[in-house]
Each structure stands twice: as structure tokens, then as C-alpha cells.
PDB file of N, CA, C and O in Angstrom, chain B, residues numbered from 101:
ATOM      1  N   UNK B 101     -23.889  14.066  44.322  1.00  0.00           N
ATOM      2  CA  UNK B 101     -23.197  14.114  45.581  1.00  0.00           C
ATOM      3  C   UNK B 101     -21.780  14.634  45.372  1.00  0.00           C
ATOM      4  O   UNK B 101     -21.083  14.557  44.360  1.00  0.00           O
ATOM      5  N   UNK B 102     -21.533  15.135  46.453  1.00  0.00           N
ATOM      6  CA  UNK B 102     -19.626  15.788  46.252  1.00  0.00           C
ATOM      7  C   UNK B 102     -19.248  14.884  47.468  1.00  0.00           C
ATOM      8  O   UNK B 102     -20.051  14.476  48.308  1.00  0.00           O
ATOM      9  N   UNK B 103     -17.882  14.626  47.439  1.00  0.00           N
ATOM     10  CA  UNK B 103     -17.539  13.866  48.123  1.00  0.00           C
ATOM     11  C   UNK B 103     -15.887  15.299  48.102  1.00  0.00           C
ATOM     12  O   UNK B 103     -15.385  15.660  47.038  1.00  0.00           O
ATOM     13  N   UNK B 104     -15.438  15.778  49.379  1.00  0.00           N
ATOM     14  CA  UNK B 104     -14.522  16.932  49.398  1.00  0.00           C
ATOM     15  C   UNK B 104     -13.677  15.628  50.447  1.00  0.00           C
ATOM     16  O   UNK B 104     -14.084  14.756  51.215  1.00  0.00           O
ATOM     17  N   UNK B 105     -12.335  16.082  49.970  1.00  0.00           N
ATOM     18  CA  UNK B 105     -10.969  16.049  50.385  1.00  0.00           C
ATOM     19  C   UNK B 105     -10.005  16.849  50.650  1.00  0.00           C
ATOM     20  O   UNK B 105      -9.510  17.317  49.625  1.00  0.00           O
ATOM     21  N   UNK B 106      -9.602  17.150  51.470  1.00  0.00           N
ATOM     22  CA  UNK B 106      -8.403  18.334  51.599  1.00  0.00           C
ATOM     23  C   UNK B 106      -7.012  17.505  51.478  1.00  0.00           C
ATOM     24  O   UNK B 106      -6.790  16.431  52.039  1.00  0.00           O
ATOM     25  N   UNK B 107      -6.179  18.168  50.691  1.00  0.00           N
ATOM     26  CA  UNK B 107      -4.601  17.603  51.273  1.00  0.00           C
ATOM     27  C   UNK B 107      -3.734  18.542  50.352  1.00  0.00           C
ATOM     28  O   UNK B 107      -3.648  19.702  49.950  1.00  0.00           O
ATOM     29  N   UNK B 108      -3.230  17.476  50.285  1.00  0.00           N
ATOM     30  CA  UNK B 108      -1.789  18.261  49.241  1.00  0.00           C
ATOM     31  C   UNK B 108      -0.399  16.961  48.348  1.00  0.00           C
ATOM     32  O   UNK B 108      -0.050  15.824  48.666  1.00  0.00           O
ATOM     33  N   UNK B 109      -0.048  17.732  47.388  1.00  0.00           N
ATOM     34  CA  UNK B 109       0.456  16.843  46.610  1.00  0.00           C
ATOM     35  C   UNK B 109       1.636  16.198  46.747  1.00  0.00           C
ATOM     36  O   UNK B 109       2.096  15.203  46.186  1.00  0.00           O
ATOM     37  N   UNK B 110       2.257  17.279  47.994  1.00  0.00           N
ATOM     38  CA  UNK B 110       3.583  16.637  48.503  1.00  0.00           C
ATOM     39  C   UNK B 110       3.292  15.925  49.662  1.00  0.00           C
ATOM     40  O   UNK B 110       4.212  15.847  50.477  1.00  0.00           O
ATOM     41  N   UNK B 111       2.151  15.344  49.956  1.00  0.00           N
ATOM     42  CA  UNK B 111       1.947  14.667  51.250  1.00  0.00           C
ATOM     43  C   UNK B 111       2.309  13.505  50.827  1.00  0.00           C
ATOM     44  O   UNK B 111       1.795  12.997  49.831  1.00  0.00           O
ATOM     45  N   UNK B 112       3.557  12.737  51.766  1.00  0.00           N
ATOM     46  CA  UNK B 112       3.864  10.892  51.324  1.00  0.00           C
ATOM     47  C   UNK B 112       2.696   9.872  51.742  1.00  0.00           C
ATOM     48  O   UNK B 112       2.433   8.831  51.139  1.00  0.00           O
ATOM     49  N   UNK B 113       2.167  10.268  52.670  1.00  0.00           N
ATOM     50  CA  UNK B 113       1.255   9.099  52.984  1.00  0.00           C
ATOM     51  C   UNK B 113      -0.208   9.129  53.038  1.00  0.00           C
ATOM     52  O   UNK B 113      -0.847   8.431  52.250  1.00  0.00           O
ATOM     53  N   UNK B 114      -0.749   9.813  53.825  1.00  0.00           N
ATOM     54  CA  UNK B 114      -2.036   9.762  53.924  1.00  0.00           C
ATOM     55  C   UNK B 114      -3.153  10.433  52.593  1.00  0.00           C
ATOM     56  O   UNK B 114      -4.179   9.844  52.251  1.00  0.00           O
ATOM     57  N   UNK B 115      -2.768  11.514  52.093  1.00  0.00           N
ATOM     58  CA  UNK B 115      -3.063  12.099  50.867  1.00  0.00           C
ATOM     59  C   UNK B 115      -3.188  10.765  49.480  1.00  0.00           C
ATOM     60  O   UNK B 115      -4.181  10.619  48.767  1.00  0.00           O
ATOM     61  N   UNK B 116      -2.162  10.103  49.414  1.00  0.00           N
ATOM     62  CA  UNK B 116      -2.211   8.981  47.834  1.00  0.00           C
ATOM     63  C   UNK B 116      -3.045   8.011  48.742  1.00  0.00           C
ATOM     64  O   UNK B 116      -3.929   7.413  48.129  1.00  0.00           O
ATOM     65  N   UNK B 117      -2.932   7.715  50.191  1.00  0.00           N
ATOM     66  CA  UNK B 117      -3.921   6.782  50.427  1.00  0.00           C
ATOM     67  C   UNK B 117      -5.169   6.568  50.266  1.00  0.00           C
ATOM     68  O   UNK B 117      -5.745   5.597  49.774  1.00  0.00           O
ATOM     69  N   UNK B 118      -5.660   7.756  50.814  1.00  0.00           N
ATOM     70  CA  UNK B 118      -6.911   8.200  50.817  1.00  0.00           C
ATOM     71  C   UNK B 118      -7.373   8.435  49.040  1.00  0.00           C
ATOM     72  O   UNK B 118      -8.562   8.229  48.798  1.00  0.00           O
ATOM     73  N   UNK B 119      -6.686   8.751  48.132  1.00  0.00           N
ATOM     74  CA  UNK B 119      -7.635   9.126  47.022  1.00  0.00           C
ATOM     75  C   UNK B 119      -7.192   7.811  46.547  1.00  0.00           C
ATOM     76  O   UNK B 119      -7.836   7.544  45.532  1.00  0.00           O
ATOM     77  N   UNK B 120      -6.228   6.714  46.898  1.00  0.00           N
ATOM     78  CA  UNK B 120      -6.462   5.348  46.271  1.00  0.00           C
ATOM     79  C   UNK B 120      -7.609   4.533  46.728  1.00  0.00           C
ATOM     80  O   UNK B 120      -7.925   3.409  46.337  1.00  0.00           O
ATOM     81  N   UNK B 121      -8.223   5.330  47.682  1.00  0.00           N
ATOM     82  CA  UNK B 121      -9.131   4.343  48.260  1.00  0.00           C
ATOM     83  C   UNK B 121     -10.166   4.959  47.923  1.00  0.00           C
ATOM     84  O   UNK B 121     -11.116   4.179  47.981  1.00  0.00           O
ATOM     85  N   UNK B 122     -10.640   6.516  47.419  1.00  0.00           N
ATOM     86  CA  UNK B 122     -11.713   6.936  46.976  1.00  0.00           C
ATOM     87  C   UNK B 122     -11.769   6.298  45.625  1.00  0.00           C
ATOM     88  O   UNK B 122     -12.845   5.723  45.460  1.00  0.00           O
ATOM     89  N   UNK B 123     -10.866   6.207  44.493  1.00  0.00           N
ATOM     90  CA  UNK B 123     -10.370   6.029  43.286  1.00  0.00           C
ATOM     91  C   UNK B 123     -11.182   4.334  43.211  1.00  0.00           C
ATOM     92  O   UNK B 123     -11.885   3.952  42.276  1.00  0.00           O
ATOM     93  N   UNK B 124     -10.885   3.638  44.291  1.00  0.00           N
ATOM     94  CA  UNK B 124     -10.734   2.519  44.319  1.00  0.00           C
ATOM     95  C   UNK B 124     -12.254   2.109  44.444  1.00  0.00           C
ATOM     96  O   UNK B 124     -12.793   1.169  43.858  1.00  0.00           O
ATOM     97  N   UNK B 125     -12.929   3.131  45.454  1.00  0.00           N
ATOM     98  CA  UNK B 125     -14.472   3.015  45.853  1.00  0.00           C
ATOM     99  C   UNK B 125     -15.252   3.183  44.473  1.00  0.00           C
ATOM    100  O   UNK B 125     -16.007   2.290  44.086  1.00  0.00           O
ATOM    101  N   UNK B 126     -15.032   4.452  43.677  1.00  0.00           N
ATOM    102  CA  UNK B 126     -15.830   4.818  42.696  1.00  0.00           C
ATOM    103  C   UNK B 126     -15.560   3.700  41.935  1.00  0.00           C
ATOM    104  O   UNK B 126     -16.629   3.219  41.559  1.00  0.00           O
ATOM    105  N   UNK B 127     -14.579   3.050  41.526  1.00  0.00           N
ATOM    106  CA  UNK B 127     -14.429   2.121  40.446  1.00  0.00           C
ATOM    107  C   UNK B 127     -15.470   0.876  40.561  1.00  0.00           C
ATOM    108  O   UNK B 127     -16.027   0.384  39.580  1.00  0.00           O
ATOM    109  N   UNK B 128     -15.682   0.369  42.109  1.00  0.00           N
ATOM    110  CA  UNK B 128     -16.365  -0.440  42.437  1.00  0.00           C
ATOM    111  C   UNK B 128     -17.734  -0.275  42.398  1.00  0.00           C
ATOM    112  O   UNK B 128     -18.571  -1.168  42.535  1.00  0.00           O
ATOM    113  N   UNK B 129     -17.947   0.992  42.190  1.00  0.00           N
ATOM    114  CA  UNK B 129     -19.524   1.301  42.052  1.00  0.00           C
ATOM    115  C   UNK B 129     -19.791   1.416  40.635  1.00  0.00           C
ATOM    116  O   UNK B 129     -20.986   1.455  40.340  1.00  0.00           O
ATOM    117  N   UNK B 130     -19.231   1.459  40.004  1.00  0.00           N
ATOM    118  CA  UNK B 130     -19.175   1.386  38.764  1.00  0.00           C
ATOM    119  C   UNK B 130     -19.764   2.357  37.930  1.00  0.00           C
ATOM    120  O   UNK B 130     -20.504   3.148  38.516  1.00  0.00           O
ATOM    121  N   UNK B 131     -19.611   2.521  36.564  1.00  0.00           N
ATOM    122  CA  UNK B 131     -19.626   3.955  35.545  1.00  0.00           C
ATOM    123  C   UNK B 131     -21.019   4.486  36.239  1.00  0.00           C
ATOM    124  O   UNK B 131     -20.789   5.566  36.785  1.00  0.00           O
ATOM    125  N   UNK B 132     -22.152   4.149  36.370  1.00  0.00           N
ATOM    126  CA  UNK B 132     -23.492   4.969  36.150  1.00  0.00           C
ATOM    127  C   UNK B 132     -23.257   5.210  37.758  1.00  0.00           C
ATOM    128  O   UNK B 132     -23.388   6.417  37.957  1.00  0.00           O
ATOM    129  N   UNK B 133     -23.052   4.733  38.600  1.00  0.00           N
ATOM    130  CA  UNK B 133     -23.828   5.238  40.047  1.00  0.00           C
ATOM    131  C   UNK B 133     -22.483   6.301  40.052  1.00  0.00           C
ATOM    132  O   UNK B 133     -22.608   7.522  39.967  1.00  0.00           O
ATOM    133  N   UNK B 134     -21.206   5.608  40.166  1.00  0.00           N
ATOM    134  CA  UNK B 134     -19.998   6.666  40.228  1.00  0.00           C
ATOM    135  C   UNK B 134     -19.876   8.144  39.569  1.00  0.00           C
ATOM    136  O   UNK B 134     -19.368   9.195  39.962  1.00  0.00           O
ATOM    137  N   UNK B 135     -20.511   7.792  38.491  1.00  0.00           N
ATOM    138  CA  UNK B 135     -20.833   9.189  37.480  1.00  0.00           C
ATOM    139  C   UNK B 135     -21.858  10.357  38.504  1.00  0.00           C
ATOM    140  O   UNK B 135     -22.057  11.534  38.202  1.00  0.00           O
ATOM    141  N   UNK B 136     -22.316   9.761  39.552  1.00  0.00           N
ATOM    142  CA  UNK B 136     -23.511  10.427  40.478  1.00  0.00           C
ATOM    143  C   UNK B 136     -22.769  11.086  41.489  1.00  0.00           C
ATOM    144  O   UNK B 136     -23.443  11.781  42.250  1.00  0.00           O
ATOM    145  N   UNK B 137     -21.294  11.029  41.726  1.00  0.00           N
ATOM    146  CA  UNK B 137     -20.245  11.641  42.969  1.00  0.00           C
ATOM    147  C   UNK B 137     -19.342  11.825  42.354  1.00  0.00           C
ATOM    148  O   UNK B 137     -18.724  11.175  41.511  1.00  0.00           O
ATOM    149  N   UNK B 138     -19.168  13.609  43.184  1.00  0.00           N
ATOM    150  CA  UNK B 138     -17.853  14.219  42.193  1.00  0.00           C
ATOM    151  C   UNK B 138     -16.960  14.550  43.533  1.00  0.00           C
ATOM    152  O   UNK B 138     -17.258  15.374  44.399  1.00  0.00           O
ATOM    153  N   UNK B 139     -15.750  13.680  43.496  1.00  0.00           N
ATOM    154  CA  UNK B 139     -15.085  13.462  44.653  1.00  0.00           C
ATOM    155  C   UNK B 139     -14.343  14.840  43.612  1.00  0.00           C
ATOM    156  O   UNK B 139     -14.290  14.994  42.392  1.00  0.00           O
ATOM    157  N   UNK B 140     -13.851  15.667  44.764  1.00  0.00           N
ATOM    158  CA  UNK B 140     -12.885  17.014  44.881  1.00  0.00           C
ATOM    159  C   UNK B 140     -11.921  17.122  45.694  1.00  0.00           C
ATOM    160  O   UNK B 140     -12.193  17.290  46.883  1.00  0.00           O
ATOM    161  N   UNK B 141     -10.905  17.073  45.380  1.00  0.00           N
ATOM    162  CA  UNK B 141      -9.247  16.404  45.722  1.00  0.00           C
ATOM    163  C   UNK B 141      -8.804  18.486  45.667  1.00  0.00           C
ATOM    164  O   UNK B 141      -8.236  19.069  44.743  1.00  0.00           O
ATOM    165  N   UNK B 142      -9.386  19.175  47.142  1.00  0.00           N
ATOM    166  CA  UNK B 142      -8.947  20.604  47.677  1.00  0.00           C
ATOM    167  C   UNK B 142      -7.748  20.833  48.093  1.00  0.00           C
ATOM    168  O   UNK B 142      -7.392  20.104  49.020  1.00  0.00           O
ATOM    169  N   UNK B 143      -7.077  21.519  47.763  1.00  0.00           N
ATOM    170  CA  UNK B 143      -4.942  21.711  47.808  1.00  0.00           C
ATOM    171  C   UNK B 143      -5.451  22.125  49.236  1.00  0.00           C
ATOM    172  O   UNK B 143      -6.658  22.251  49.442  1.00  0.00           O
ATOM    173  N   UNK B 144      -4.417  22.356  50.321  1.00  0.00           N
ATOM    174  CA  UNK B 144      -4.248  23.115  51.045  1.00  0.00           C
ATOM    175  C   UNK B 144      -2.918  23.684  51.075  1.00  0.00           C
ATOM    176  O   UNK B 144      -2.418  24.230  52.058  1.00  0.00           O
ATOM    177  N   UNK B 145      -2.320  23.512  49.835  1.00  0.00           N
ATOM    178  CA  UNK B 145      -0.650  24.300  49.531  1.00  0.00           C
ATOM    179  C   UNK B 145      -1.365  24.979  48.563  1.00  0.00           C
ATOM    180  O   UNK B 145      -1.112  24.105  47.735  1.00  0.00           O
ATOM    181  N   UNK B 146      -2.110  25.852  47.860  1.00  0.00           N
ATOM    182  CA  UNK B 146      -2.326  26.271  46.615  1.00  0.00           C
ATOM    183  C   UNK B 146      -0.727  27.074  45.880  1.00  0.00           C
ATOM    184  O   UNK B 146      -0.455  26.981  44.683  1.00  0.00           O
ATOM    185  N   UNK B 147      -0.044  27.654  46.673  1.00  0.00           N
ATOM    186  CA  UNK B 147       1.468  27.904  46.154  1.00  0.00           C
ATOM    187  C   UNK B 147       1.698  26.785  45.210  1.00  0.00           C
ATOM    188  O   UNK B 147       1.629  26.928  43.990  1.00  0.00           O
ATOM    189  N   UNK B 148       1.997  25.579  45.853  1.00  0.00           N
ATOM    190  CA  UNK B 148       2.842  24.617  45.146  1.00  0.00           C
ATOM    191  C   UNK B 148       2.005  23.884  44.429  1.00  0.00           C
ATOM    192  O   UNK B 148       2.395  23.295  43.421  1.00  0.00           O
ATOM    193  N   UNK B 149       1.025  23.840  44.763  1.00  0.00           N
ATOM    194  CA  UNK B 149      -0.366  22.698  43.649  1.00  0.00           C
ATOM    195  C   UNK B 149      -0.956  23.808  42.641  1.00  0.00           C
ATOM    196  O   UNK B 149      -1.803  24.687  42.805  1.00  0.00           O
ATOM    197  N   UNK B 150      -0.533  23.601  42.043  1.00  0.00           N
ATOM    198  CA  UNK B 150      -0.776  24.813  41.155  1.00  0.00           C
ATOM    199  C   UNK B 150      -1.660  23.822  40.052  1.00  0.00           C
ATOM    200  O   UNK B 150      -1.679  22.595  40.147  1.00  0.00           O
ATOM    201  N   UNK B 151      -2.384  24.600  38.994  1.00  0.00           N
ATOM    202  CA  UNK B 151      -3.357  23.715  37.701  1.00  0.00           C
ATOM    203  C   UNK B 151      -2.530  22.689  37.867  1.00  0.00           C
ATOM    204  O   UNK B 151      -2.596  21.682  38.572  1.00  0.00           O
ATOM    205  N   UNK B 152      -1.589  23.169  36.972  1.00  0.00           N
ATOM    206  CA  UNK B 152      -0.725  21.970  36.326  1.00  0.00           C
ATOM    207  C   UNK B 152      -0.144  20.866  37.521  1.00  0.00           C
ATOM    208  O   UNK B 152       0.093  19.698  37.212  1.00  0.00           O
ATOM    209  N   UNK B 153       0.017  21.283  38.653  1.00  0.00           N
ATOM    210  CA  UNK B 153       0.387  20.258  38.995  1.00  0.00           C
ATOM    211  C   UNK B 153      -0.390  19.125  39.248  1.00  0.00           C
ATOM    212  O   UNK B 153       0.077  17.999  39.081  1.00  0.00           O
ATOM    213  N   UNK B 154      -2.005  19.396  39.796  1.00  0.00           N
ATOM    214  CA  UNK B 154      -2.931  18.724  40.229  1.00  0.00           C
ATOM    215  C   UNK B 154      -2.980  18.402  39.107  1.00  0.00           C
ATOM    216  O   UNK B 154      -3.453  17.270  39.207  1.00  0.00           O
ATOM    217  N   UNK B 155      -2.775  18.646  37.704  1.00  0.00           N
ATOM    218  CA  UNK B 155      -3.249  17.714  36.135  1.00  0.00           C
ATOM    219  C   UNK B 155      -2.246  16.619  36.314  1.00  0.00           C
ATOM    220  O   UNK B 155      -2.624  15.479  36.042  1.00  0.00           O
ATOM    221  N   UNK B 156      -0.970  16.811  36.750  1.00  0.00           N
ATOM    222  CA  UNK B 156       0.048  15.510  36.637  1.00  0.00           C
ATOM    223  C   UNK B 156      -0.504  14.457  37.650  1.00  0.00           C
ATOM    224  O   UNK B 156      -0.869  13.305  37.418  1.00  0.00           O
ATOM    225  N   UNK B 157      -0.469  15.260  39.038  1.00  0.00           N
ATOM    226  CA  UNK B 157      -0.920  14.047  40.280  1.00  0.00           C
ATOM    227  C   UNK B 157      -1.772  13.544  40.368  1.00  0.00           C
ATOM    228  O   UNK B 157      -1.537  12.441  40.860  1.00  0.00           O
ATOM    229  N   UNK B 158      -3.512  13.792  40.017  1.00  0.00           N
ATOM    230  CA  UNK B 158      -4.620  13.305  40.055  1.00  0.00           C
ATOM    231  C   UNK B 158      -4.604  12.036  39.016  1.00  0.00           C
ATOM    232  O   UNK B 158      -5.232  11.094  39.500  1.00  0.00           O
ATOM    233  N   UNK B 159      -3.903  11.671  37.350  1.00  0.00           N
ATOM    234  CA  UNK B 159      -3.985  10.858  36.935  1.00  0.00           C
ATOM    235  C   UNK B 159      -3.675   9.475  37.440  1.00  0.00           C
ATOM    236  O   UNK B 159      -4.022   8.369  37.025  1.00  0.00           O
ATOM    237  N   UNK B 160      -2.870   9.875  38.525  1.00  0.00           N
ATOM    238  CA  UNK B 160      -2.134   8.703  39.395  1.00  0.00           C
ATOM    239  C   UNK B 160      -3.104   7.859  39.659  1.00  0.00           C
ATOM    240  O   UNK B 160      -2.760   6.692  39.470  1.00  0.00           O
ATOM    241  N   UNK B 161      -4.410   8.027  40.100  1.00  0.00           N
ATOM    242  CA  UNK B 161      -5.030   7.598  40.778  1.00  0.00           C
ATOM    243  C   UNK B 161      -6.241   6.948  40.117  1.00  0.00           C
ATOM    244  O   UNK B 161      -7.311   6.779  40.702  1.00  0.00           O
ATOM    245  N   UNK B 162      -5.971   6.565  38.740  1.00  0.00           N
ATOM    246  CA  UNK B 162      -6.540   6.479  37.493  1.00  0.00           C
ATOM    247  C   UNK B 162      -7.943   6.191  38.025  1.00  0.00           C
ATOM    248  O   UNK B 162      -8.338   5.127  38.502  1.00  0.00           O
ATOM    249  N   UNK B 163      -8.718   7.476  37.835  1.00  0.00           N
ATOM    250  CA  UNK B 163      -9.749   7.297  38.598  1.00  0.00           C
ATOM    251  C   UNK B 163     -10.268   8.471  37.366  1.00  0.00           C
ATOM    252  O   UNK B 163      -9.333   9.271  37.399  1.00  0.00           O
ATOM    253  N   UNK B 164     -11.122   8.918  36.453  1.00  0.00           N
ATOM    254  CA  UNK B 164     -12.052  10.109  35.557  1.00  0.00           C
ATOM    255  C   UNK B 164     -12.139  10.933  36.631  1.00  0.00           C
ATOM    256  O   UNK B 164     -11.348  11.851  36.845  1.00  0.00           O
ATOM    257  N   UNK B 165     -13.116  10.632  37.353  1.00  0.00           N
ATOM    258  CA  UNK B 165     -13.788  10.899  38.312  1.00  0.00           C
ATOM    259  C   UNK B 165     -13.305  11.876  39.231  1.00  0.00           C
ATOM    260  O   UNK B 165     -14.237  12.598  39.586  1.00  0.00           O
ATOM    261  N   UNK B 166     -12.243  12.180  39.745  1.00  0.00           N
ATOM    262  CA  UNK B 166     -11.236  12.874  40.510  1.00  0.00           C
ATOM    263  C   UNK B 166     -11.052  14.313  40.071  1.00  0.00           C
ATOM    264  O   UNK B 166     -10.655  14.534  38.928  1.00  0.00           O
ATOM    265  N   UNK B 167     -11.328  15.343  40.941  1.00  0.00           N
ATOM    266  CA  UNK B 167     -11.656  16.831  40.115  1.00  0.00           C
ATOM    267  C   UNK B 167     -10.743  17.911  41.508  1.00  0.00           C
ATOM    268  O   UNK B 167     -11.052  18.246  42.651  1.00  0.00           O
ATOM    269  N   UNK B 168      -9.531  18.152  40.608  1.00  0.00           N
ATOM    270  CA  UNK B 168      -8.373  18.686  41.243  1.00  0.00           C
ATOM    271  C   UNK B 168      -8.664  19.888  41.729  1.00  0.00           C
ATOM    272  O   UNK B 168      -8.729  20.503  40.665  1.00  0.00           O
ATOM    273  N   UNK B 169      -8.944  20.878  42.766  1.00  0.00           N
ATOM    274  CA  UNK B 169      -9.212  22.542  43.053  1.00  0.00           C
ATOM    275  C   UNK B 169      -7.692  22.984  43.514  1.00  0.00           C
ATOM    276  O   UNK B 169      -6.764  22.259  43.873  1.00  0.00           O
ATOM    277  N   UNK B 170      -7.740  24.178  43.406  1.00  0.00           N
ATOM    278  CA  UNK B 170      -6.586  25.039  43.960  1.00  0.00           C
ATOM    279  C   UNK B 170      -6.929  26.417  43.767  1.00  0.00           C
ATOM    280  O   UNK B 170      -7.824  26.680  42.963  1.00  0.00           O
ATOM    281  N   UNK B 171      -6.076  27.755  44.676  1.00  0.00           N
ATOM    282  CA  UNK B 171      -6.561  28.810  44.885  1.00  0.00           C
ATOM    283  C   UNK B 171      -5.027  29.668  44.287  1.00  0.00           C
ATOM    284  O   UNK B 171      -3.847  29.396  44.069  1.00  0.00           O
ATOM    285  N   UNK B 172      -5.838  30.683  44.223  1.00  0.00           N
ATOM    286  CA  UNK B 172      -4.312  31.294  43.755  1.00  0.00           C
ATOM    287  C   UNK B 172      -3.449  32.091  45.256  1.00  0.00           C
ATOM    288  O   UNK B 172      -4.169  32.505  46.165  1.00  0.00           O
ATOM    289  N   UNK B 173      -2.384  32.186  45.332  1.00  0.00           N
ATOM    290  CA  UNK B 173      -2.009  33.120  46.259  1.00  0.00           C
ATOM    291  C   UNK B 173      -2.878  34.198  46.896  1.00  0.00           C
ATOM    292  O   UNK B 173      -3.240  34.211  48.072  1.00  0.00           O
ATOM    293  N   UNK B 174      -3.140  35.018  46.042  1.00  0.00           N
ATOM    294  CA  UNK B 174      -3.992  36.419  46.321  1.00  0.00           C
ATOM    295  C   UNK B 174      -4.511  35.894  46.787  1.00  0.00           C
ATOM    296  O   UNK B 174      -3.968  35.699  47.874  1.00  0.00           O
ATOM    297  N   UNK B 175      -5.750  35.214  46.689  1.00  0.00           N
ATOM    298  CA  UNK B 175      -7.281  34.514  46.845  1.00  0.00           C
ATOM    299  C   UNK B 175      -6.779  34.264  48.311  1.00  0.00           C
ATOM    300  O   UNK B 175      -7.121  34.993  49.242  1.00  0.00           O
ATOM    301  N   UNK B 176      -5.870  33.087  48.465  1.00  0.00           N
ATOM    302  CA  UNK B 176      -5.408  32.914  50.010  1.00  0.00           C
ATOM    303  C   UNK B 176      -4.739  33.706  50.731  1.00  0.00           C
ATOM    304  O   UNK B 176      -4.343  33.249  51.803  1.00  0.00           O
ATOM    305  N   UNK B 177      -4.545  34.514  50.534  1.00  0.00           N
ATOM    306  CA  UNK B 177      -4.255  35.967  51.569  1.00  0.00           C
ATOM    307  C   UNK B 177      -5.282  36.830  51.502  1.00  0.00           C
ATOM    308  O   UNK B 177      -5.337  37.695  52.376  1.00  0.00           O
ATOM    309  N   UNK B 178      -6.186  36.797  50.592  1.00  0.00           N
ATOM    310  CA  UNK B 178      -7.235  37.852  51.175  1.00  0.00           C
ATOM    311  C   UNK B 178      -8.332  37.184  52.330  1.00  0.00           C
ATOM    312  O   UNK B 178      -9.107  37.804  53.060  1.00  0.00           O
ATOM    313  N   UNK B 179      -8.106  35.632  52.225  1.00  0.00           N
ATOM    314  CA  UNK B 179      -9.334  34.863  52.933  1.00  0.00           C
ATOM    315  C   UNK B 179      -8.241  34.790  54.353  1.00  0.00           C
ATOM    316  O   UNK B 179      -8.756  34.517  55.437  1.00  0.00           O
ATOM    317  N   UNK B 180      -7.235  34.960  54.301  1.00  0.00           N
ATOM    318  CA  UNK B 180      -6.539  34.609  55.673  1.00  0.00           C
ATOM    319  C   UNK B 180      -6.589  36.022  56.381  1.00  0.00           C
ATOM    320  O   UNK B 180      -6.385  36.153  57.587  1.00  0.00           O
ATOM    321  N   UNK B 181      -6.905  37.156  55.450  1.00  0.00           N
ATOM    322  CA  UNK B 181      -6.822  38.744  56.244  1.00  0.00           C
ATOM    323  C   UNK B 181      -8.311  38.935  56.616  1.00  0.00           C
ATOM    324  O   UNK B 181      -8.637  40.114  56.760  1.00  0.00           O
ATOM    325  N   UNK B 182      -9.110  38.170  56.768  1.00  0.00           N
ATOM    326  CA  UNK B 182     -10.498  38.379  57.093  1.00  0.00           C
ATOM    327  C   UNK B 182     -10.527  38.224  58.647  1.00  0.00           C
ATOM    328  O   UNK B 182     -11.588  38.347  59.260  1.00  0.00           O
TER     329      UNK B 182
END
């Protein structure tokens, strides 16, 4: 199962809420069923969430499980000129 999230890393509130509470869900289901959902934590800043940044912010949420995406510039201007 995928479990998709959109946000971003400079969001104060609703963004750390929400993946403390996904973070928080998988833990409760514990290693084997959790290992079965790959929650995907999708930038919608890809400018500013860059690799590295989603490698610093996602540990927050001390969760394995948590699988950071981001797009490069180009990528999001060619999908916004469509």
C-alpha cells in the first residue's frame, strides 16, 4: 500500500502534524504489517525541499518508514507549461 502526502518542509503546523501522526500510526502497527505501507511525504516547494533537505526533516519524525519525493525545477515548469 502507498499511503501519499503532499506538503512542505517549511509548513509550521499542519505538515509535522500530520506525518507525527502517520509516524505515530505505522509504529503502532508494528515492524511486519507497517513494513506493508510506504507512506510518501510529496514536496509541493520542490525549489526549497531539495534531497538534502527532505534527508534532514523526515528523520524528525523517527519513523524508517517515511520516503521523502521532490522534483527538480525544470521537471516543475515543464508540468506547469502543459
Amino acid at each position: 500500500y502507498k499511503l501519499v502526502y503532499f506538503g512542505y518542509t517549511h509548513c509550521k503546523d499542519t505538515c509535522p502534524a500530520t506525518l507525527q501522526k502517520i509516524a505515530g500510526i505505522l509504529q503502532k502497527l508494528g515492524p511486519e504489517r507497517a513494513a506493508k505501507i510506504v507512506p510518501l511525504f510529496i514536496t509541493v516547494d520542490p525549489a526549497r525541499d531539495t534531497p538534502a533537505v527532505l534527508a534532514r526533516y523526515l528523520p524528525r519524525f523517527h519513523s524508517r518508514y517515511l520516503v521523502g519525493l521532490t522534483g527538480t525545477p525544470a521537471r516543475r515548469n515543464a508540468c506547469a507549461s502543459r
